[in-house]
PASELUM-878110 format. One line per 8 residues: for each residue x, y, z of N, C-alpha, C. Coordinates in nm, 3 decimals. Layout:
X:Y:Z:X:Y:Z:X:Y:Z; ...
//
This chain:
10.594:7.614:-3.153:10.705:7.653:-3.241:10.656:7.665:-3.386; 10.733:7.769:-3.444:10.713:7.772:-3.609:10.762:7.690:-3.672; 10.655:7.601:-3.763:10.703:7.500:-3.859:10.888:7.573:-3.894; 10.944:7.439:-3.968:11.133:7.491:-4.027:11.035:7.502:-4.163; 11.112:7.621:-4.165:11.109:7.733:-4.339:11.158:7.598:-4.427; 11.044:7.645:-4.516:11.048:7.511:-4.657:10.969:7.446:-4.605; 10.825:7.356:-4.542:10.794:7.264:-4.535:10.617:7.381:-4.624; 10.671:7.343:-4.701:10.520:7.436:-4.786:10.521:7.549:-4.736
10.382:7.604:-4.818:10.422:7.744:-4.797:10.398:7.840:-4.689; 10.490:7.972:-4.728:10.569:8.000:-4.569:10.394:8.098:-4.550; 10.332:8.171:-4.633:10.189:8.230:-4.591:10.036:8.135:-4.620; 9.998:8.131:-4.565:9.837:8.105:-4.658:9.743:8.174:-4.587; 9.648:8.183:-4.627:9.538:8.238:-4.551:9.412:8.158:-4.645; 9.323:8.116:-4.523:9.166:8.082:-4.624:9.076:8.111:-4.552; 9.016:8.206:-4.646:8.875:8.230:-4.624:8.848:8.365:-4.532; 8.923:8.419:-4.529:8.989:8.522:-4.426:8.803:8.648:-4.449
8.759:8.638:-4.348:8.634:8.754:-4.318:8.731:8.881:-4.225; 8.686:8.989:-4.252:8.718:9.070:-4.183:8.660:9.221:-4.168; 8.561:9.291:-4.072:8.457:9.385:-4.053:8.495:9.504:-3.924; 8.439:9.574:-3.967:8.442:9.706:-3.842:8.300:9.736:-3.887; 8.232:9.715:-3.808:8.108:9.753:-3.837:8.021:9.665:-3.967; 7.958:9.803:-4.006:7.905:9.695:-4.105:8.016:9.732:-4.194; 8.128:9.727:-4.227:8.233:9.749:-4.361:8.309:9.658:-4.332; 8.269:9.584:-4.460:8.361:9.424:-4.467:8.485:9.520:-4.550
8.592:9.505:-4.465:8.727:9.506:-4.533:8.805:9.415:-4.617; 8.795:9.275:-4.574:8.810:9.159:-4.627:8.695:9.059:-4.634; 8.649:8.953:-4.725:8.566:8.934:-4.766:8.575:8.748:-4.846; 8.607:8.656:-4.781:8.653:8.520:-4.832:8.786:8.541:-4.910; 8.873:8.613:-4.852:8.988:8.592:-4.877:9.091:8.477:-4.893; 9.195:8.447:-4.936:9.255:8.300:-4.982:9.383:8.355:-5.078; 9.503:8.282:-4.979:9.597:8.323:-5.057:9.716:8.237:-4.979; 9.826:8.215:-5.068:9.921:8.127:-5.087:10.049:8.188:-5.095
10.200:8.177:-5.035:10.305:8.246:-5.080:10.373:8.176:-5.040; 10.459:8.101:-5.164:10.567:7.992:-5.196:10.707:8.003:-5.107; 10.762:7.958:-5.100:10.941:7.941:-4.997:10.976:8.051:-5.146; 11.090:8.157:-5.088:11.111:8.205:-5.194:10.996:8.342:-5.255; 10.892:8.319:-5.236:10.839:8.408:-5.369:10.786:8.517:-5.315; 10.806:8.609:-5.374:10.757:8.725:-5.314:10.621:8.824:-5.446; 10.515:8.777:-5.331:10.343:8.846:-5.422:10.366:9.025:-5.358; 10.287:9.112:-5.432:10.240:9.236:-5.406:10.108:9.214:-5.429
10.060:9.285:-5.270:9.903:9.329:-5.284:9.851:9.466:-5.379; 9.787:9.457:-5.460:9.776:9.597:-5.518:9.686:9.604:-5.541; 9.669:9.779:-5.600:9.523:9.817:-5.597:9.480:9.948:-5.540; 9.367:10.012:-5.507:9.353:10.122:-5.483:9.359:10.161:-5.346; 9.343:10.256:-5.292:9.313:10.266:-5.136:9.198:10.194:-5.075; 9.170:10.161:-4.953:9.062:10.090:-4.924:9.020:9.950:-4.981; 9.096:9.898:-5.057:9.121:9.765:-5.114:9.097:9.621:-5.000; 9.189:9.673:-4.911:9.195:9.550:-4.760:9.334:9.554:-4.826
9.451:9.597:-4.859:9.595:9.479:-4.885:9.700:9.510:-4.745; 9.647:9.659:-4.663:9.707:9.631:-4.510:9.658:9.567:-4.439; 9.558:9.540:-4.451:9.463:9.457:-4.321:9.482:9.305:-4.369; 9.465:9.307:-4.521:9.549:9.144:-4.490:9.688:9.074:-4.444; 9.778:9.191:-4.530:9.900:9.176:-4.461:9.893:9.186:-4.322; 9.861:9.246:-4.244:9.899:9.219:-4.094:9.813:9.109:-4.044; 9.678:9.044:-4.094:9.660:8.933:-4.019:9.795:8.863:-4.054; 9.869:8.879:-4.081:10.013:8.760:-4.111:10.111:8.768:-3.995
10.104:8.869:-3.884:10.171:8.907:-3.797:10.035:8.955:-3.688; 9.924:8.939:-3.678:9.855:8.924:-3.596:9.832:9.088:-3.566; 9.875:9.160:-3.603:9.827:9.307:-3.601:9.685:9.348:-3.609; 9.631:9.245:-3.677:9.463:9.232:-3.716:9.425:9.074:-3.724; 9.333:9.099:-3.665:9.288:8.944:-3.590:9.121:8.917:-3.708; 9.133:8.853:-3.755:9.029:8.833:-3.909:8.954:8.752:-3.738; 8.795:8.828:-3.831:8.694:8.772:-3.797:8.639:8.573:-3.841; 8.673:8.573:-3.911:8.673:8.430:-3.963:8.796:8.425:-4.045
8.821:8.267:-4.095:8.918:8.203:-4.148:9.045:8.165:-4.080; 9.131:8.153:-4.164:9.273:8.048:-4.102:9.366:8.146:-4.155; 9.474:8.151:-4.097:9.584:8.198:-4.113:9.708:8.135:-4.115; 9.814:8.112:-4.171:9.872:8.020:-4.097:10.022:8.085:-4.152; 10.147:8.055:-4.065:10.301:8.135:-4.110:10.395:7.989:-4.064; 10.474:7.955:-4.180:10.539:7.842:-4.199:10.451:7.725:-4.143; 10.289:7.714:-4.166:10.251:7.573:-4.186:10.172:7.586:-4.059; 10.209:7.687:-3.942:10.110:7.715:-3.807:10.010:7.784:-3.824
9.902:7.801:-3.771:9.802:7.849:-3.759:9.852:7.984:-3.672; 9.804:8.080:-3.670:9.885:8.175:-3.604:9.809:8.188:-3.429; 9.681:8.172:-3.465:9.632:8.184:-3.334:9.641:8.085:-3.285; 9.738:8.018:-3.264:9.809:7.930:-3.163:9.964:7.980:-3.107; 9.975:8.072:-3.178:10.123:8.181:-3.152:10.123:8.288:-3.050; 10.171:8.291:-2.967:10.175:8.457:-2.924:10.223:8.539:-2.975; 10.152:8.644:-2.994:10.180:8.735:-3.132:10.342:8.834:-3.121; 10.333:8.832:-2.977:10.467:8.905:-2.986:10.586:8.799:-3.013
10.556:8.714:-2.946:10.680:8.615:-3.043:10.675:8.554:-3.167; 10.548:8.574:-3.264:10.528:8.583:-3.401:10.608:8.678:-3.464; 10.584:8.801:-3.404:10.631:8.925:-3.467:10.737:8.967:-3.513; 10.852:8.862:-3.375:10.996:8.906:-3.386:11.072:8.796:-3.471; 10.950:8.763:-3.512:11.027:8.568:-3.653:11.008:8.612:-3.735; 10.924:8.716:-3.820:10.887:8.791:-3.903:10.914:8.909:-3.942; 11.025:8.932:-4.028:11.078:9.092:-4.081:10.907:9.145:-4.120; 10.940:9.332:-4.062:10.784:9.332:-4.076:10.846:9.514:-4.125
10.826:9.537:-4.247:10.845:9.715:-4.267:10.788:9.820:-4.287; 10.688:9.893:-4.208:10.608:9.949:-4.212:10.636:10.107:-4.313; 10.517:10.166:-4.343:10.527:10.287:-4.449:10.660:10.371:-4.387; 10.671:10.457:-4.277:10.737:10.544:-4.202:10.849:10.475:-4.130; 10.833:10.337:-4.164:10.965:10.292:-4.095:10.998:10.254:-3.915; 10.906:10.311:-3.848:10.874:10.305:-3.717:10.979:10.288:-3.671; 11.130:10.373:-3.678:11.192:10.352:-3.565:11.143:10.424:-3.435; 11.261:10.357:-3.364:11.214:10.442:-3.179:11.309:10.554:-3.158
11.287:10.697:-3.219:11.345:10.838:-3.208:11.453:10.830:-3.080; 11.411:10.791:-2.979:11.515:10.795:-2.834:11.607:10.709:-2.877; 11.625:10.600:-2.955:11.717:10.506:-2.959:11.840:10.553:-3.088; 11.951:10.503:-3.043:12.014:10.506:-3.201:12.003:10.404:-3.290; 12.080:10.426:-3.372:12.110:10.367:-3.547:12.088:10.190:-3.474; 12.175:10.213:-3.363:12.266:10.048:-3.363:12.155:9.971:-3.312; 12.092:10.068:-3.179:12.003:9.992:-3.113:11.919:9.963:-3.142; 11.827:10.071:-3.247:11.711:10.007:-3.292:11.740:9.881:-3.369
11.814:9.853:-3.483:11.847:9.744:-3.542:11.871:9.625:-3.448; 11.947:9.620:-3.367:11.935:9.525:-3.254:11.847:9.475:-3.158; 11.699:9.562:-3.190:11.604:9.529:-3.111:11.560:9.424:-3.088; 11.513:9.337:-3.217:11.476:9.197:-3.209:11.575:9.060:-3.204; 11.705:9.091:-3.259:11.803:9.023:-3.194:11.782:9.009:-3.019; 11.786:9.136:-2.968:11.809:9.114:-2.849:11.672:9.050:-2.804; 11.578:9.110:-2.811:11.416:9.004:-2.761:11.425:8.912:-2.786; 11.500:8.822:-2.860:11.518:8.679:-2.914:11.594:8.618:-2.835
11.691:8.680:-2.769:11.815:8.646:-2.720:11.932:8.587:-2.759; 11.912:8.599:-2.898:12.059:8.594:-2.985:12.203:8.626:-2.980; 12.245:8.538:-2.973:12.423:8.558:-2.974:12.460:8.657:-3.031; 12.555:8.783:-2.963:12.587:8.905:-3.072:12.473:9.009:-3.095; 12.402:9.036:-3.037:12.304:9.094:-3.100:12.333:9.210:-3.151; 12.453:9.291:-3.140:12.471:9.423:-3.207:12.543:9.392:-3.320; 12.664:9.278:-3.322:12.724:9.177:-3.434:12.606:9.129:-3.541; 12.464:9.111:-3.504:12.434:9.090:-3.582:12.300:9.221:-3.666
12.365:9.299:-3.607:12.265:9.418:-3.611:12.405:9.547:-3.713; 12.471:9.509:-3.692:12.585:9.566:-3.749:12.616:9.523:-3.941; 12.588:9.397:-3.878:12.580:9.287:-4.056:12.447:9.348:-4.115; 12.356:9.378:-4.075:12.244:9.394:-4.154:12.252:9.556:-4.163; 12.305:9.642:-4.110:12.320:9.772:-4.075:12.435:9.755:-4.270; 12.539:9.716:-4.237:12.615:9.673:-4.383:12.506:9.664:-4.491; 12.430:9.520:-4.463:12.353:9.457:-4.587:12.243:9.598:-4.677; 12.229:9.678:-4.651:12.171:9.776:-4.650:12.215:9.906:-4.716
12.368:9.918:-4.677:12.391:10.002:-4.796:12.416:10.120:-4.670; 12.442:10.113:-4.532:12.459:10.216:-4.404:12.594:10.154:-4.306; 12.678:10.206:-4.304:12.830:10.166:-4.260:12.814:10.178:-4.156; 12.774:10.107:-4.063:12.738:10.101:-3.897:12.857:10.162:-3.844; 13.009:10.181:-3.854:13.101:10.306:-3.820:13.030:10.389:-3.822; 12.985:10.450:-3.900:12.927:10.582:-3.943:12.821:10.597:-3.895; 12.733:10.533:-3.878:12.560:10.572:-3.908:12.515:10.481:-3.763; 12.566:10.366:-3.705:12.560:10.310:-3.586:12.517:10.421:-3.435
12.580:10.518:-3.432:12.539:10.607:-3.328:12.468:10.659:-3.357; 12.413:10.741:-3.470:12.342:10.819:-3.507:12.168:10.820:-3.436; 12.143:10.950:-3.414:11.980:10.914:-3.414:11.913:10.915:-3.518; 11.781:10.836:-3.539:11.696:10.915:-3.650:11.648:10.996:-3.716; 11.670:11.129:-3.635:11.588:11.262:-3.674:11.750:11.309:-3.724; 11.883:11.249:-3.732:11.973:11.269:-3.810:11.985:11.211:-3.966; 11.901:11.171:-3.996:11.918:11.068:-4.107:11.800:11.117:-4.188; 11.830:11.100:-4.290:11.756:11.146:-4.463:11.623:11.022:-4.443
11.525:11.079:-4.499:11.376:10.966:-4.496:11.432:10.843:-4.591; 11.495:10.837:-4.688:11.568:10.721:-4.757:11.686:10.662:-4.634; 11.748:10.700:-4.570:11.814:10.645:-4.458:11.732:10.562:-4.364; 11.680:10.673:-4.276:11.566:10.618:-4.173:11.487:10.473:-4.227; 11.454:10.492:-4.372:11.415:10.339:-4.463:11.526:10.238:-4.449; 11.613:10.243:-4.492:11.741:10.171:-4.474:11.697:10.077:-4.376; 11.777:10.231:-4.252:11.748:10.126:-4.126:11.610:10.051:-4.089; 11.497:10.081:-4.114:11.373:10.012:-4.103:11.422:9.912:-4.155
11.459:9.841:-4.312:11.492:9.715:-4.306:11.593:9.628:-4.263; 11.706:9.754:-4.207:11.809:9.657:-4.185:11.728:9.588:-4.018; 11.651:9.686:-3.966:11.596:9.603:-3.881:11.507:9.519:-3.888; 11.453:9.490:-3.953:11.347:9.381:-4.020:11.489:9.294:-4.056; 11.558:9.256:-4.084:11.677:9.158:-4.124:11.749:9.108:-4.038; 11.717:9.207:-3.904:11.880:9.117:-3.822:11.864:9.007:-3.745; 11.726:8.961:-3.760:11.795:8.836:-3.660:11.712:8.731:-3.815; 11.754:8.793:-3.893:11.813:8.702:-4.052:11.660:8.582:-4.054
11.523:8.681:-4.045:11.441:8.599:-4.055:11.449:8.540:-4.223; 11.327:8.416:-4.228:11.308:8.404:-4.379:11.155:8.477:-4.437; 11.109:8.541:-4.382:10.969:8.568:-4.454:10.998:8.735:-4.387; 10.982:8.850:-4.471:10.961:9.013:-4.434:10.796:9.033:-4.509; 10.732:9.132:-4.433:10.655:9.171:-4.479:10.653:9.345:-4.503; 10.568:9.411:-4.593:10.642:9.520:-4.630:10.489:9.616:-4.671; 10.481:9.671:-4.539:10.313:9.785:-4.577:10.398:9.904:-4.662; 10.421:9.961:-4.784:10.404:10.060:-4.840:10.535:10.100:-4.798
10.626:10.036:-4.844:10.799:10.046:-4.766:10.836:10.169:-4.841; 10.810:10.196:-4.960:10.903:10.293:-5.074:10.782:10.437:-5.103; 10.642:10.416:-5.027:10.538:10.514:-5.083:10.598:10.658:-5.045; 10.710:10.691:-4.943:10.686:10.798:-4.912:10.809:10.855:-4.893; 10.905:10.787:-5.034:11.037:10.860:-5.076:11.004:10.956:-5.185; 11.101:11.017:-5.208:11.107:11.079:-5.364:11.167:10.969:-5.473; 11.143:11.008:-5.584:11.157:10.897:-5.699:11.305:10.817:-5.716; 11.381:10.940:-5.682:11.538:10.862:-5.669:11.564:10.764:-5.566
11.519:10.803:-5.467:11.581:10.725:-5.330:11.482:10.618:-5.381; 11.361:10.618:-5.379:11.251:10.500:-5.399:11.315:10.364:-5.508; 11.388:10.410:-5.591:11.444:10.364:-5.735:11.619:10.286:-5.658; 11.617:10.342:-5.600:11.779:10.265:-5.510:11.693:10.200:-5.440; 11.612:10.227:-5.347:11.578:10.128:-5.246:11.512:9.989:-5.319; 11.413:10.016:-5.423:11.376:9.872:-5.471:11.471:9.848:-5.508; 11.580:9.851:-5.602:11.692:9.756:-5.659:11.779:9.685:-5.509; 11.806:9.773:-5.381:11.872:9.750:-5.315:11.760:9.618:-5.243
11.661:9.587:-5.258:11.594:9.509:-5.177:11.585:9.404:-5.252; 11.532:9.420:-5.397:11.551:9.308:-5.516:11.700:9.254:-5.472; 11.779:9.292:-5.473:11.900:9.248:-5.415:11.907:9.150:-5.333; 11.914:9.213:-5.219:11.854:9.152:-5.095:11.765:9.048:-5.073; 11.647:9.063:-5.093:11.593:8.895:-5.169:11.636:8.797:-5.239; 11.697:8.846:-5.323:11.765:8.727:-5.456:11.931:8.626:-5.353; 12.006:8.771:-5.273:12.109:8.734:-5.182:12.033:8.578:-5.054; 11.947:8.670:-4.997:11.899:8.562:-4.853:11.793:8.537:-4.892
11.709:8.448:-4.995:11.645:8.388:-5.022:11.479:8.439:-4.934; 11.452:8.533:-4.947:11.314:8.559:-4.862:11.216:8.548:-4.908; 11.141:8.497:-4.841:10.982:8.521:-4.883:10.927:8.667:-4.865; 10.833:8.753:-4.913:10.790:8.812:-4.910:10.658:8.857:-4.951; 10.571:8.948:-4.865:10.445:8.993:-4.894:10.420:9.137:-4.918; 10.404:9.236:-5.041:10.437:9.357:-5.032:10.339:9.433:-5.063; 10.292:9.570:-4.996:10.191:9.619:-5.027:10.209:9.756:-5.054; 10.180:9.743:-5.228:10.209:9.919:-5.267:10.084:9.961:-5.407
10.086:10.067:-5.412:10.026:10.134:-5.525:10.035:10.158:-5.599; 10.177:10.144:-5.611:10.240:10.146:-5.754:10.258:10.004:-5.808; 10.225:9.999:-5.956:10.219:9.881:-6.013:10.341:9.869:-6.052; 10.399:9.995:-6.099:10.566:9.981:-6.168:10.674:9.906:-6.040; 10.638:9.945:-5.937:10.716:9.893:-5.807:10.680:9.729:-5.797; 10.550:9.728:-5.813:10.569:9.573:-5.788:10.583:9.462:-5.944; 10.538:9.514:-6.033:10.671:9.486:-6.181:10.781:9.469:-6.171; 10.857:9.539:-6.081:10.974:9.498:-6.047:11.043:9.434:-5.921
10.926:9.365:-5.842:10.999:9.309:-5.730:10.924:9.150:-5.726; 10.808:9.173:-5.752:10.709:9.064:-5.710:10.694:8.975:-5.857; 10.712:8.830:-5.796:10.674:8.715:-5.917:10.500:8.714:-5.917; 10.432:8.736:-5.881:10.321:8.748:-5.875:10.219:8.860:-5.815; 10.108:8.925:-5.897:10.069:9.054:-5.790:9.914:9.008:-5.811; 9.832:9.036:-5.665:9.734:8.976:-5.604:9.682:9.095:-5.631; 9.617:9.139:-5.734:9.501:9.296:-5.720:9.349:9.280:-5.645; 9.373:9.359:-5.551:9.225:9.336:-5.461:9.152:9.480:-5.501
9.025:9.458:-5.472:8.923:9.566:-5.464:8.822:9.529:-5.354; 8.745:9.596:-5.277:8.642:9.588:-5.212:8.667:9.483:-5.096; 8.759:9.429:-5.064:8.783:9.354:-4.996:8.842:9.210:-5.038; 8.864:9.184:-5.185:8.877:9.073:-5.188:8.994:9.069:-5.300; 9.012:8.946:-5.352:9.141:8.921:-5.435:9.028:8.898:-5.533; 9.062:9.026:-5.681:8.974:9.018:-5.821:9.068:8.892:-5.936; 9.253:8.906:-5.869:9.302:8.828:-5.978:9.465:8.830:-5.935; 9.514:8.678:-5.906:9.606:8.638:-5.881:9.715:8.580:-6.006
9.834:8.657:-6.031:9.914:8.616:-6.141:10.043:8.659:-6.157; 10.097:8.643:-6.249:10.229:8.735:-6.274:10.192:8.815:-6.383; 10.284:8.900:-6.377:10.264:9.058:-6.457:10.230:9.024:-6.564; 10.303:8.964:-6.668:10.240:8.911:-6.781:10.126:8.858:-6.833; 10.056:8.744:-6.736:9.927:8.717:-6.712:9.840:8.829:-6.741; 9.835:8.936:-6.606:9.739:9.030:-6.577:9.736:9.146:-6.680; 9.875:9.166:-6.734:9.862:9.257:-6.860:9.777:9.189:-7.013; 9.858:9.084:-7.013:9.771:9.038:-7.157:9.633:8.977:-7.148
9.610:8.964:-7.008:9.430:8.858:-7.007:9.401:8.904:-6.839; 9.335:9.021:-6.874:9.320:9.029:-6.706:9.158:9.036:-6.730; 9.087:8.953:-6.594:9.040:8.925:-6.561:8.897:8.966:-6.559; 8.919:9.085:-6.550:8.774:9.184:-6.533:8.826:9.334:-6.548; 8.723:9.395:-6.586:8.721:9.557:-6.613:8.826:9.577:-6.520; 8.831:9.580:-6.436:8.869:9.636:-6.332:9.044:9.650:-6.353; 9.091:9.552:-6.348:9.192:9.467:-6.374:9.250:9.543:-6.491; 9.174:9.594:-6.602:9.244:9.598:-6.753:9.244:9.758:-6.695
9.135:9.817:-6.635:9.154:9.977:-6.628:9.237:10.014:-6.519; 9.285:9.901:-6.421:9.375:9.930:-6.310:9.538:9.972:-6.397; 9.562:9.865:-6.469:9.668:9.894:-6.589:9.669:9.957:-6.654; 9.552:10.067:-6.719:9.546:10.112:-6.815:9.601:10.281:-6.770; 9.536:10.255:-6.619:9.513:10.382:-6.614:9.638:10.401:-6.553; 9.703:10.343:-6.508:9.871:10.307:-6.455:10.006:10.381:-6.610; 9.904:10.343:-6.743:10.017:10.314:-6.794:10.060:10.168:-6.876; 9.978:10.065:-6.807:10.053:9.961:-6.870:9.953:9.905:-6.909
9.874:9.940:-7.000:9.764:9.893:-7.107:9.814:9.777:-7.177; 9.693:9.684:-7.275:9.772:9.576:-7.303:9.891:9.570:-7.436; 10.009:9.472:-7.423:10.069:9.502:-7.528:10.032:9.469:-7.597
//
């Protein structure tokens, strides 16, 4: 069983190795994420910040180090019942096209075997900002790419985990919808108290969601902080021209 949410923190990872060949993707990795707090991985392409995020859900199995989700080690978990304790929101949203609005959202309710599972697939279908009257039957290939997002998290929410993880949730809206969806999720966090791990490219996106952003390069974490930190005293070249060249040079 998964440690109860709150007994320290809900991610860590130490020491995390990780290779395809000879290309170390990750590289003595080490990282921490508080009850509550939600870090962004950032940084350029090829960084490692998907491949670390999913050792957190076992998607990628690190060559060395520890992993651990509410205080367990994960490889003592079976990953498919890791998976469904863990809101998890991938770039495209991965619904299942054959299914509708209601069902996909109800998916992991029901693998859980939860009381209500469309009752509670309906509440998060709401929490979201999509009127399950309305949008509940619907298929996917009916719904706007800012919709189809929606529902990706209302399904990551319904069986009301405490920790979501989030590969590149907003990379592949247009600027408006992208700009509702972070406020609607900032929301959403601040409402059900989540932990979170988020991985995007935009620095302005995670300025505004994340108490802390983890910038990796080459495989590893160059500098762990909050925005303020990394703008006024960052760490290495790297770090000051990652901001600079963003836009957010020092004040």
């Amino acid at each position: 069983m998964v440690a109860r949410e709150g007994e320290g923190p809900h991610l860590e990872a130490a020491g995390l190795l990780k290779a395809y060949g000879r290309i170390r993707v990750l590289e003595e990795v080490s990282l921490t994420v508080a009850p509550g707090e939600c870090v962004a991985l950032v940084g350029e392409s090829g960084a490692g910040k998907t491949t670390l995020l999913r050792c957190f859900n076992r998607l990628v199995e690190p060559d060395e180090g520890i992993v651990r989700v509410f205080g367990q080690d994960v490889r003592g978990l079976d990953p498919a019942w890791l998976r469904r304790r863990v809101g998890y929101v991938p770039q495209e949203g991965g619904l299942l096209p054959h299914w509708s609005v209601l069902r996909n959202v109800a998916l992991v309710p029901r693998l859980l075997a939860l009381a209500g599972p469309e009752a509670l697939a309906r509440e998060a279908l709401a929490r979201v900002g999509m009127d399950p009257a309305i949008y509940g039957a619907r298929w996917p290939r009916e719904l706007s790419g800012g919709q189809r997002q929606r529902v990706a998290f209302a399904r990551a929410l319904a069986a009301r985990p405490g920790l979501v993880l989030l590969d590149e949730p907003f990379g592949a809206l247009d600027a408006i919808t992208r700009s509702e969806l972070i406020a609607a999720f900032a929301r959403l966090r601040r409402e059900l108290g989540l932990t979170a791990l988020l991985v995007t490219h935009d620095l302005g996106e995670a300025r505004r969601l994340a108490d802390r952003l983890a910038v990796m390069r080459g495989g590893q974490i160059v500098q762990l902080s909050d925005w303020s930190s990394l703008q006024r005293a960052p760490s290495a070249p790297y770090v000051r021209d990652l901001f600079a060249r963003a836009g957010f040079g020092s004040p």
